[in-house]
C-alpha positions in Angstrom: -26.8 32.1 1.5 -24.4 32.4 -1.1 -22.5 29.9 -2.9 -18.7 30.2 -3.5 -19.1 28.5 -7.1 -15.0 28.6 -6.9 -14.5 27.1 -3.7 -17.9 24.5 -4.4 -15.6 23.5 -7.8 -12.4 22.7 -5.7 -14.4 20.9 -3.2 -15.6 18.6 -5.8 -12.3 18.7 -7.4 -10.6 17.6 -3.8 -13.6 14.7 -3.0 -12.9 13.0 -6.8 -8.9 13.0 -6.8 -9.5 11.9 -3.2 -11.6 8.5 -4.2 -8.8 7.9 -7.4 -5.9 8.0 -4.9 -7.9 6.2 -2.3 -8.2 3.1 -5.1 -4.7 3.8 -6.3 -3.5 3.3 -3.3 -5.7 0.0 -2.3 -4.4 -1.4 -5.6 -0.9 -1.6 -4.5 -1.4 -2.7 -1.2 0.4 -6.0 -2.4 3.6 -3.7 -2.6 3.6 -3.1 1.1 4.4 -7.2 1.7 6.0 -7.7 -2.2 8.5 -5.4 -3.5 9.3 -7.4 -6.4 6.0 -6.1 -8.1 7.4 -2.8 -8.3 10.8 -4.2 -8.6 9.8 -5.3 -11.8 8.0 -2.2 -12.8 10.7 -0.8 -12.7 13.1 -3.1 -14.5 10.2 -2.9 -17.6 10.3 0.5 -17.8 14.1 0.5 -17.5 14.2 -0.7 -20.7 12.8 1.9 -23.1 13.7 4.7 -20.8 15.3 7.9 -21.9 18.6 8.8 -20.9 17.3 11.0 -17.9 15.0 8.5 -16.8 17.3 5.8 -16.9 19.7 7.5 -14.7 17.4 7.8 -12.2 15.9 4.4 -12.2 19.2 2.8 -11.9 20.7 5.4 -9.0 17.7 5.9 -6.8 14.4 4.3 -7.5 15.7 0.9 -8.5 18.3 0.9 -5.4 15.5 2.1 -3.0 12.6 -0.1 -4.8 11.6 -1.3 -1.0 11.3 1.8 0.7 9.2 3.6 -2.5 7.1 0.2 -2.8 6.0 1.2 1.0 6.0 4.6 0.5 3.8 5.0 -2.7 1.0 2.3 -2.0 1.0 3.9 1.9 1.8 7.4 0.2 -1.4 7.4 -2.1 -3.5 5.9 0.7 -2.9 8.9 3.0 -3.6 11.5 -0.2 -6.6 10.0 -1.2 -7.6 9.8 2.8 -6.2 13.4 3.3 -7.8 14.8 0.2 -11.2 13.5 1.2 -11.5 14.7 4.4 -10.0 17.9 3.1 -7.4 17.7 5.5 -4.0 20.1 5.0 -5.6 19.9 1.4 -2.6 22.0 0.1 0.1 20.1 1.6 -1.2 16.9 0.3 -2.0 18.4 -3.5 2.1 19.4 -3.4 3.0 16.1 -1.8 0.9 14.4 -4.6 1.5 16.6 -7.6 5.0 15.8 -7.1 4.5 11.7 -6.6 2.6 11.9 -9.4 5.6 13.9 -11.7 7.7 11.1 -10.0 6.1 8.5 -11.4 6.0 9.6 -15.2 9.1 10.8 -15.3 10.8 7.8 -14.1 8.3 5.9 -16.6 9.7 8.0 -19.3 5.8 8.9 -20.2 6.3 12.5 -19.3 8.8 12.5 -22.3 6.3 11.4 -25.1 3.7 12.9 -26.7 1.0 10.5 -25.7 1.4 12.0 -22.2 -0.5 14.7 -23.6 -3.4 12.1 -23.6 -2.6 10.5 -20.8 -6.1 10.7 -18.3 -3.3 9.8 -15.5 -1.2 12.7 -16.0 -2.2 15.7 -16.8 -5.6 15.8 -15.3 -4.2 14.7 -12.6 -1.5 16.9 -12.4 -3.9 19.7 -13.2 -6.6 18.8 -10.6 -3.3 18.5 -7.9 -2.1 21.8 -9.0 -5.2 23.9 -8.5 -5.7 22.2 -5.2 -2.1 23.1 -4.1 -3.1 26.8 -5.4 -6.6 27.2 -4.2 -7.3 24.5 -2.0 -7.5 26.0 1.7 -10.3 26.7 3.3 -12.7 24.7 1.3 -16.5 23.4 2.3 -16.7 20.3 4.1 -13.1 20.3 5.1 -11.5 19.2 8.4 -8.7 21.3 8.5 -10.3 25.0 7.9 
C-alpha cells in the first residue's frame, strides 16, 4: 500500500493546528460568561494601535466586544474540534485563517516586524492556508 507522503503531511498538519485551537479555545472559555476580559483586550491594544487598526477597534470590534467574546472562544472551539476530526477541513482552515488575520490586525501585530517572528501568526496562518488549499480528502478524516 502506498503512502500519500502529501496528504500524510496535511493530516498531521490538520491533527496539531486542531489540538492548538482546541486549547485556544478552552482558554477563553471565561469570555463566554465575561466580556470584559476581552473588553479590555481590546481597550490595551487600542492604545498603540495604528491608524487602520484603531478604526477598526473603535467601529466594530470594540462596539460588538460581546458578540466576538462568544464568537472567538466558541469560534476556536469548533476549529480546533472541526480540524481534528478532519471535518469540512477546508471550510474551517478559511474560517480560521481569517479569525486568525482578524486578530493581528486589530492587535496592530500584523503591522510590525516582530510578526515575522511571531509562532502565533505566521505558522499559523501558514499551516491554515495549506489546509484551505490542500486539505480535502485527507486520511483519517470524517468528512471524505
Amino acid at each position: 500500500m502506498a503512502v500519500n507522503k502529501q496528504a500524510a503531511g496535511l493530516t498531521a498538519l490538520r491533527i496539531g493546528l486542531g489540538v492548538f485551537f482546541i486549547f485556544e479555545g478552552i482558554a477563553k472559555l471565561g469570555w463566554i460568561t465575561d466580556s470584559g476580559i476581552l473588553a479590555r483586550q481590546l481597550q490595551e491594544w487600542l492604545q498603540g494601535a495604528p491608524a487602520w487598526s484603531r478604526w477598526y477597534l473603535q467601529t466594530v470590534a470594540i462596539p460588538g466586544t460581546a458578540i466576538f467574546a462568544r464568537a472567538v472562544s466558541l469560534g476556536e472551539l469548533a476549529l480546533g474540534l472541526g480540524l481534528l476530526a478532519g471535518f469540512w477541513v477546508r471550510l474551517a482552515a478559511i474560517l480560521g485563517f481569517l479569525m486568525v488575520l482578524n486578530f493581528h490586525f486589530a492587535s496592530g501585530g500584523m503591522f510590525h516586524y516582530a510578526f515575522l517572528t511571531n509562532t502565533a501568526g505566521l505558522p499559523i496562518l501558514g499551516g491554515l492556508l495549506a489546509l484551505a488549499i490542500g486539505g480535502s480528502k485527507l486520511p483519517f478524516s470524517l468528512g471524505r
